[in-house]
C-alpha positions as CSV (number, residue, x, y, z in Angstrom):
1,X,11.8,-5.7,29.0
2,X,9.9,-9.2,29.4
3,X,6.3,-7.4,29.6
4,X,5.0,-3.1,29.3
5,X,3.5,-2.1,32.4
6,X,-0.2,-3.3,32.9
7,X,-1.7,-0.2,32.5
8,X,-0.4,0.8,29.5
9,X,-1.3,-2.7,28.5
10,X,-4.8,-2.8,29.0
11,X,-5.1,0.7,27.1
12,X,-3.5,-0.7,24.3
13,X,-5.5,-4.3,24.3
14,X,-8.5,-2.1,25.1
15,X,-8.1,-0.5,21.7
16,X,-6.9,-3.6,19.6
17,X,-9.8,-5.6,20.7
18,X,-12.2,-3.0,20.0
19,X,-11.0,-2.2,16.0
20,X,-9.6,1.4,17.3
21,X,-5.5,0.4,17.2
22,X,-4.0,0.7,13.8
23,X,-1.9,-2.4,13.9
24,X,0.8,-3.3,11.3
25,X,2.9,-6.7,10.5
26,X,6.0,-6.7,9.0
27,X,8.2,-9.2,8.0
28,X,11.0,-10.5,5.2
29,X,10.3,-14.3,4.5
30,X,12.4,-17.0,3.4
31,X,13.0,-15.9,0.2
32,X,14.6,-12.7,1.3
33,X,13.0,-11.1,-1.3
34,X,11.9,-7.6,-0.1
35,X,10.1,-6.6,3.4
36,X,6.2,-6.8,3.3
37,X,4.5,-4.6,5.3
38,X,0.3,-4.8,6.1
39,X,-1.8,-1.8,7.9
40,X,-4.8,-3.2,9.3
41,X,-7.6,-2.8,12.1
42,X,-9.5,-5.5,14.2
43,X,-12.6,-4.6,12.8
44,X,-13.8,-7.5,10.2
45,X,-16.5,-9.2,9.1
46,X,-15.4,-12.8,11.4
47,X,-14.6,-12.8,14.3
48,X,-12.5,-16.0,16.7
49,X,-12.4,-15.4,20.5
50,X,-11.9,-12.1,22.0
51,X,-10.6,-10.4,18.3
52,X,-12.4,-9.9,14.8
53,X,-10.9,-10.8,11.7
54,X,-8.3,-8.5,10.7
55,X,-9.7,-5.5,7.8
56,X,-6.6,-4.6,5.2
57,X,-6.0,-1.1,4.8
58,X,-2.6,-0.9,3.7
59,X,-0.1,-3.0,2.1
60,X,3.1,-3.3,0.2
61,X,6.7,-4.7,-0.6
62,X,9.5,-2.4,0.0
63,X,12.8,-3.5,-1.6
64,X,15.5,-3.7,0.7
65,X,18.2,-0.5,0.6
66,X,21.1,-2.2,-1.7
67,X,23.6,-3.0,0.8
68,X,21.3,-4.2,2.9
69,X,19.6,-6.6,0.6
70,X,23.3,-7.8,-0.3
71,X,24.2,-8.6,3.3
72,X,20.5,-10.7,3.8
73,X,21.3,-12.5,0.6
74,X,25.0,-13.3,1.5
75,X,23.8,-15.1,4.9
76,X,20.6,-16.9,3.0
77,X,23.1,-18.4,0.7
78,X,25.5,-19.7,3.8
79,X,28.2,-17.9,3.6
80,X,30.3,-17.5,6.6
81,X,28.9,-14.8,9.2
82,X,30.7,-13.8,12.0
83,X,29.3,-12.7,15.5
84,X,29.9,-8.6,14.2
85,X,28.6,-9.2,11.2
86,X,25.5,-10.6,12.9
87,X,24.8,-8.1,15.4
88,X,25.2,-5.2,12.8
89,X,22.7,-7.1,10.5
90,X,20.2,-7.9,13.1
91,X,20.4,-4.0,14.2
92,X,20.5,-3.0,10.9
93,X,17.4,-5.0,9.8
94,X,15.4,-3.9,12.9
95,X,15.7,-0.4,11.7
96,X,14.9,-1.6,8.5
97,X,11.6,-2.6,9.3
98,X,10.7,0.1,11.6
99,X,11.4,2.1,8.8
100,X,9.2,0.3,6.6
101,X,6.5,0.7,8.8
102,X,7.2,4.3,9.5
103,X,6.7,4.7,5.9
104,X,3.5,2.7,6.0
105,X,1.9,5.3,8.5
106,X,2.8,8.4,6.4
107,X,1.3,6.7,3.0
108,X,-1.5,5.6,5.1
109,X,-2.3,9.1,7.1
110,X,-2.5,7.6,10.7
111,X,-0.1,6.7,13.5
112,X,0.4,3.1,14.0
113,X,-0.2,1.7,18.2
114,X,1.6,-1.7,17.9
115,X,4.0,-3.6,15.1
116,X,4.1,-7.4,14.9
117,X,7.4,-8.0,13.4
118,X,9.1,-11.4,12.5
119,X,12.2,-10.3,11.3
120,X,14.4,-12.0,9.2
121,X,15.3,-15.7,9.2
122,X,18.5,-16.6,9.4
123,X,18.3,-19.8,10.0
124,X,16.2,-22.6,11.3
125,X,16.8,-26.4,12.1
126,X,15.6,-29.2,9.8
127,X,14.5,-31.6,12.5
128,X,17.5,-33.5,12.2
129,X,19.8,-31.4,15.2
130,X,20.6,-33.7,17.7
131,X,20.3,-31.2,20.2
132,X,16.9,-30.5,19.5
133,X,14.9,-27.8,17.6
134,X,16.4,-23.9,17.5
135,X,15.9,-21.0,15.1
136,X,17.1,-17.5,14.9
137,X,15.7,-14.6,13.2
138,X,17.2,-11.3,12.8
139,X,15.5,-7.9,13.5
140,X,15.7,-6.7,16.9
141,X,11.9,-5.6,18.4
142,X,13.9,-2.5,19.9
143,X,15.2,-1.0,16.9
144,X,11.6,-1.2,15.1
145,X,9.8,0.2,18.5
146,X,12.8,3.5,17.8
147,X,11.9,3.9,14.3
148,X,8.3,3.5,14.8
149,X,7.4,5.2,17.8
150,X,4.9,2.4,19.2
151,X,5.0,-0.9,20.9
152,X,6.5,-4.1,19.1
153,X,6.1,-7.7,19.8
154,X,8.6,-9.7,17.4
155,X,10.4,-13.0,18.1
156,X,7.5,-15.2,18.4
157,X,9.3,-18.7,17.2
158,X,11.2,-18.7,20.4
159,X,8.8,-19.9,23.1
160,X,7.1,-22.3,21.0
161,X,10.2,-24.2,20.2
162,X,11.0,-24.0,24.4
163,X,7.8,-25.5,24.3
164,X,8.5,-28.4,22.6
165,X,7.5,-27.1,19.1
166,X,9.0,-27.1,15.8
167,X,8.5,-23.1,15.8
168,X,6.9,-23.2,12.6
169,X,4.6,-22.5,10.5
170,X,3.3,-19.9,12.8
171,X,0.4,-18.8,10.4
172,X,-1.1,-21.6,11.7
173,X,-1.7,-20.0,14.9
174,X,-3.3,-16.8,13.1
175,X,-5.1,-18.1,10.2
176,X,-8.3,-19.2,12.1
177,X,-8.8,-15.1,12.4
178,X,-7.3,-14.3,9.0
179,X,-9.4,-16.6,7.0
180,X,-12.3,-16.0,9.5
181,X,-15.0,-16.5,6.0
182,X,-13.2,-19.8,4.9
183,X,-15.5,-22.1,5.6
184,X,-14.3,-25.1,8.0
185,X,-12.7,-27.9,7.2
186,X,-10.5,-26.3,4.7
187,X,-6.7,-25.9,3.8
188,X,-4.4,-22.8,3.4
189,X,-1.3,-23.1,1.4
190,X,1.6,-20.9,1.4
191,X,4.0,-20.6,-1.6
192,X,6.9,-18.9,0.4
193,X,10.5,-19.6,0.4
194,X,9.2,-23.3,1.7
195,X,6.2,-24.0,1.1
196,X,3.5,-25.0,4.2
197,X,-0.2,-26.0,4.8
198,X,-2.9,-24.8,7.7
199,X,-5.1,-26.9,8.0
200,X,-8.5,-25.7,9.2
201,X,-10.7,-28.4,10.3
202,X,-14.1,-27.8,12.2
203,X,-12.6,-28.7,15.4
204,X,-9.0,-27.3,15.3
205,X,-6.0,-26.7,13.5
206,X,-3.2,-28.8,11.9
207,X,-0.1,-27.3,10.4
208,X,3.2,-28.8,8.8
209,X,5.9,-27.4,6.0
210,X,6.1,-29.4,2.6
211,X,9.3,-28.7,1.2
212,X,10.7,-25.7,-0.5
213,X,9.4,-23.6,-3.3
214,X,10.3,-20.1,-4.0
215,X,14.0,-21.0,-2.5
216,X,14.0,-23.5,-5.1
217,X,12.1,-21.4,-7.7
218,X,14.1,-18.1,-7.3
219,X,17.5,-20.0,-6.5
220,X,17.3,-22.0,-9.7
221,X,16.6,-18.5,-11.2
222,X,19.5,-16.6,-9.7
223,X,22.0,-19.3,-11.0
224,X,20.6,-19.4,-14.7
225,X,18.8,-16.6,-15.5
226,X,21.0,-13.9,-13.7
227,X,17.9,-13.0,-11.8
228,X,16.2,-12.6,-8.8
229,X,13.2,-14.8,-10.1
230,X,11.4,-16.0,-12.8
231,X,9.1,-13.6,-13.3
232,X,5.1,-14.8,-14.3
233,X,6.8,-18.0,-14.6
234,X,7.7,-17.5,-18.2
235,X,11.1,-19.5,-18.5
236,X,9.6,-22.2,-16.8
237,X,6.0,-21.8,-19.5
238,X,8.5,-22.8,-22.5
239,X,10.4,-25.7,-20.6
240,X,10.0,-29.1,-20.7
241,X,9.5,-31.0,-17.4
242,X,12.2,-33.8,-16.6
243,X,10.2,-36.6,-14.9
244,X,13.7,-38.3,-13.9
245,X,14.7,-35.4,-11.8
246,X,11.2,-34.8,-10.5
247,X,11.3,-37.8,-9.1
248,X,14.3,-37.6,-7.5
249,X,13.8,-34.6,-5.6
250,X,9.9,-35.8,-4.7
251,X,12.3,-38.9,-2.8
252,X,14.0,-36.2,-0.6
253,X,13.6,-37.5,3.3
254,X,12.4,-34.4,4.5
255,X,8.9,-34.8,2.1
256,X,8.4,-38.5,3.6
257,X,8.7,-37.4,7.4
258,X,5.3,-37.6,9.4
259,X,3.8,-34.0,11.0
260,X,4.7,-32.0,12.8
261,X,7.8,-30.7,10.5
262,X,9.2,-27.3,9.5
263,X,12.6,-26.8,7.3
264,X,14.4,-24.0,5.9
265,X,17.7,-23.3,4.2
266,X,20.3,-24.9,6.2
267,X,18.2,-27.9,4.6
268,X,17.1,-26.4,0.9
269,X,19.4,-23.3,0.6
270,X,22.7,-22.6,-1.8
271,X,24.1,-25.8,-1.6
272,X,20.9,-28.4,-2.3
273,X,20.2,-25.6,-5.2
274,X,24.0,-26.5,-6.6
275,X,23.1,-30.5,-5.2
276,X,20.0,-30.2,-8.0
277,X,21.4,-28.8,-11.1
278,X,24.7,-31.3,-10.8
279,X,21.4,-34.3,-10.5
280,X,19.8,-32.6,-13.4
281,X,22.6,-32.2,-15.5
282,X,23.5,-36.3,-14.6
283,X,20.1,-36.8,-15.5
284,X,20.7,-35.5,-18.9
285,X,18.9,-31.6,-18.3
286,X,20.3,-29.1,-19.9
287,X,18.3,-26.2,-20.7
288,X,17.4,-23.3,-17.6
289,X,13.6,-23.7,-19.2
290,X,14.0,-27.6,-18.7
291,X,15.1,-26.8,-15.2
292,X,12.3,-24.3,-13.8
293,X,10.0,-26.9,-15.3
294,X,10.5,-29.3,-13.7
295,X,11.3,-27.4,-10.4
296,X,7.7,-26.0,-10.5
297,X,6.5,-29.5,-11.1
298,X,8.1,-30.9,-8.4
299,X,7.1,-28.0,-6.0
300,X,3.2,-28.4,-6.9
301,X,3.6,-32.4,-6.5
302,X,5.0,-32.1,-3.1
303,X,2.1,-30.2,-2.0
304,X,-0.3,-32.5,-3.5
305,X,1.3,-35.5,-1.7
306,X,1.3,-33.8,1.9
307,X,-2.2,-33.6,1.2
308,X,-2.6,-37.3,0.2
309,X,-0.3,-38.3,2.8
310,X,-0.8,-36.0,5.9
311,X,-3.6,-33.8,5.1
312,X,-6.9,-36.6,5.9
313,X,-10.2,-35.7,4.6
314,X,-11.9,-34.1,2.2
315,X,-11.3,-30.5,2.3
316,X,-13.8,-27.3,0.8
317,X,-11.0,-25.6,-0.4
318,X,-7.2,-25.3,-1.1
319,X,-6.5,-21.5,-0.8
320,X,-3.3,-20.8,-2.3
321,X,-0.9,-17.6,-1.1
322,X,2.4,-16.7,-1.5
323,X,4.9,-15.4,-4.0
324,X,4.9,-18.9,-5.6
325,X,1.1,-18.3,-6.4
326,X,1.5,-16.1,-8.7
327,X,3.6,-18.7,-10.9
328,X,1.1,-20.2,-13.4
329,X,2.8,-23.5,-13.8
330,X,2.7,-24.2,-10.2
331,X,-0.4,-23.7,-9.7
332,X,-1.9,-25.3,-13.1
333,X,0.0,-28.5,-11.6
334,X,-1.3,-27.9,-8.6
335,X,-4.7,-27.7,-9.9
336,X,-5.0,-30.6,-11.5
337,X,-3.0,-32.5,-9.2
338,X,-4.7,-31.7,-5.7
339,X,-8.2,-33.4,-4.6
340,X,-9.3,-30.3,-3.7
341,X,-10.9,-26.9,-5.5
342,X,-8.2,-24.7,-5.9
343,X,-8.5,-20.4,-5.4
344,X,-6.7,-17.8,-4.1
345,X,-7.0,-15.7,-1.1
346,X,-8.4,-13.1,-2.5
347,X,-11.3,-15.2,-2.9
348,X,-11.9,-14.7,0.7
349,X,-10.7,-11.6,1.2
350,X,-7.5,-12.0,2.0
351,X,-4.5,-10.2,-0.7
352,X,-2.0,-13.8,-1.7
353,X,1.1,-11.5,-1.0
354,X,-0.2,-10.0,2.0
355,X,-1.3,-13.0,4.2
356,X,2.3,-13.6,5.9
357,X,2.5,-9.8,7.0
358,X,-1.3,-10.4,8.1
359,X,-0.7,-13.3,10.4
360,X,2.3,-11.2,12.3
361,X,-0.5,-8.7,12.9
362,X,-2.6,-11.1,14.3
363,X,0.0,-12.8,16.1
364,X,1.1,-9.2,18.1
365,X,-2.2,-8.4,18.7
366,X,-3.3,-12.0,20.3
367,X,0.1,-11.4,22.4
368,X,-1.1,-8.2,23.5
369,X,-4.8,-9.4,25.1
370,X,-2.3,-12.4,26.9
371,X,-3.7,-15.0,24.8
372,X,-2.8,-18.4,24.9
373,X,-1.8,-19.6,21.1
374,X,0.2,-22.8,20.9
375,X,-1.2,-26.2,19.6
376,X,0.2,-29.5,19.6
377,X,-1.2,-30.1,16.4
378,X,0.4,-27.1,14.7
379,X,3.8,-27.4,16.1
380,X,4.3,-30.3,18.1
381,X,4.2,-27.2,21.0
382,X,2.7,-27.9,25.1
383,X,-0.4,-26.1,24.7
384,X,-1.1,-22.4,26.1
385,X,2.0,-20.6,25.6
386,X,1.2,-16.9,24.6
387,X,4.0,-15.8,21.8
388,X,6.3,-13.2,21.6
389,X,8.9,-10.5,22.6
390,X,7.5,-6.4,23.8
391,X,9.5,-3.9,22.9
392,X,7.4,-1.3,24.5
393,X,7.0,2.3,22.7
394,X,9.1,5.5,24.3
395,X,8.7,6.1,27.7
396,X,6.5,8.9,27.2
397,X,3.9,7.1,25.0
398,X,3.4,4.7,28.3
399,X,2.2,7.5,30.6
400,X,-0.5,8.7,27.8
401,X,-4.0,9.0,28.5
């Protein structure tokens, strides 16, 4: 179904834009790492347009159910998927996160009206296909809608990349609303499986990936540790950094190509993780501490160079978020390294972990009240392209007063 039936609509975007509508965003990220799951109303302090700033009520990870988390690692890490394999995964997933959700709303004690939902990513072009730009994400809209009981709008990458976009980063197109306090010009960072920057200037909005980071962080992990990360950083704390390799990896194309510019693992997945430990080790590092080092180096000097090199003036504040912001070395590099005051989200009212799940919210709720999101400057996108799928809620749920 390409769009719910108007009245039903306006009910619904009657209630988001007024704070009523419990709304929740739900997601897996790059890393793969667990689904995150946010509860919030439109009802904040800020406000941006038709919407106020989104008020946290709820949030947490929910690891994966084991088989499940097996099958999302196996395709992160390239391994050959065929076309069953990916149907059953995307359905699979969809229910996943509609059960998340569903579990959400009976911690929380209230029904959720409408789900933002990015699903999974599977896998997403490095700007180098010759065809031009595409992405995939896994997580049908359906399937969560089922297991929810409410409407869903997922799939938003799609129509920004028909537009002409790089379909990413996409928090760009929420964070105006999510960081409604920051004050303007300032930059958000996130620490994901790749790491990106927002920046929010007084005028606009600017937005571009960096490199990787927690797929580098938690790959290097996985291959020397025997674990799913390093966790507070603590191998990497009793390391030494390798300047020889960090400066190889800071030469990597991707990190000197101009804005706009998004990435993912076909580019920095399994096999660039194996490409940089055979480097190390010819560069004469041995040790896994010596490794995550110098990996968290190089993933807090990348950002500091996109600012140098892409980011333009002065800004009031880095705000860093993200599974890679809890990682002390990072972000000790990071401070010292960046021209700009480093803090965290929660500085601002906004929970690190919880910003990606927060910006799907925003983004389903801005595709409810039809508004127009896409920005040249974010993604490379034609501007005025509203984003996203509807799965609409069961058929008795449209006709209610």
């Amino acid at each position: 179904m390409s769009a719910p039936d108007s009245d039903w609509l306006a009910r619904l975007a009657q209630r988001v834009r007024s704070g009523q509508a419990l709304v929740a965003g739900v997601l897996s990220g790059t890393s793969g790492d667990g689904i995150d799951v946010a509860l919030v109303r439109f009802d904040g302090e800020g406000a941006v347009g038709a919407l106020r700033s989104p008020r946290t009520l709820w949030f947490d990870t929910l690891a994966f159910e084991p088989d499940l988390a097996r099958r999302v690692r196996a395709v992160l890490d390239g391994e050959a998927t065929g076309l069953r394999e990916s149907a059953l995964l995307s359905r699979d997933l969809g229910r996943a996160f509609g059960r998340a959700v569903a579990h959400a709303q009976r911690e929380f004690g209230a029904a959720v009206e409408l789900v933002g939902s990015h699903g999974q990513t599977v896998w997403h072009h490095d700007g180098l296909e010759s065809s031009g730009a595409a992405t995939l994400q896994l997580g049908d809209g359906d399937f969560v809608a089922e297991e929810v009981g409410c409407a869903v709008v997922s799939d938003f990458r799609q129509r920004d990349i028909a537009a002409g976009g790089e379909g990413a980063p996409l928090s760009a197109l929420a964070d105006d609303l999510v960081f409604a306090a920051l004050p303007r010009p300032s930059a958000v960072l996130n620490l994901g499986g790749m790491s990106n920057l927002t920046l929010l200037e007084r005028d606009g909005v600017r937005a571009f990936d960096c490199g990787p980071a927690c797929a580098l962080l938690d790959g290097l992990a996985r291959r020397l540790l025997g674990q799913p990360f390093d966790e507070d950083g603590r191998a990497a704390a009793r390391g030494r950094v390798h300047a020889a390799l960090v400066d190889e990896l800071l030469a990597h194309p991707f990190l000197l190509r101009a804005p706009p510019k998004s990435t993912g693992r076909d580019t920095f997945g399994a096999a660039w993780i194996e490409h940089v430990l055979a480097r190390g080790r010819a560069l004469g590092v041995e040790s896994p501490e010596d490794f995550l080092a110098s990996a968290a180096q190089f993933v807090a000097l990348s950002v500091a160079r996109a600012l140098k090199d892409f980011g333009g003036p002065r800004w009031n504040y880095l705000v860093a978020c993200g599974g890679g912001a809890r990682h002390p070395l990072v972000l000790d590099t990071l401070a010292l390294r960046s021209p700009h005051p480093l803090v965290g989200g929660d500085d601002f009212g906004v929970d690190p972990d919880a910003r990606e799940a927060l910006v799907f919210a925003t983004l389903a709720a801005r595709a409810v009240l039809g508004e127009p999101l896409t920005r040249t400057g974010a993604t490379g996108a034609r501007a005025g392209r509203v984003l996203g799928k509807f799965s609409p809620p069961p058929a008795a749920e449209l006709f209610a007063p």
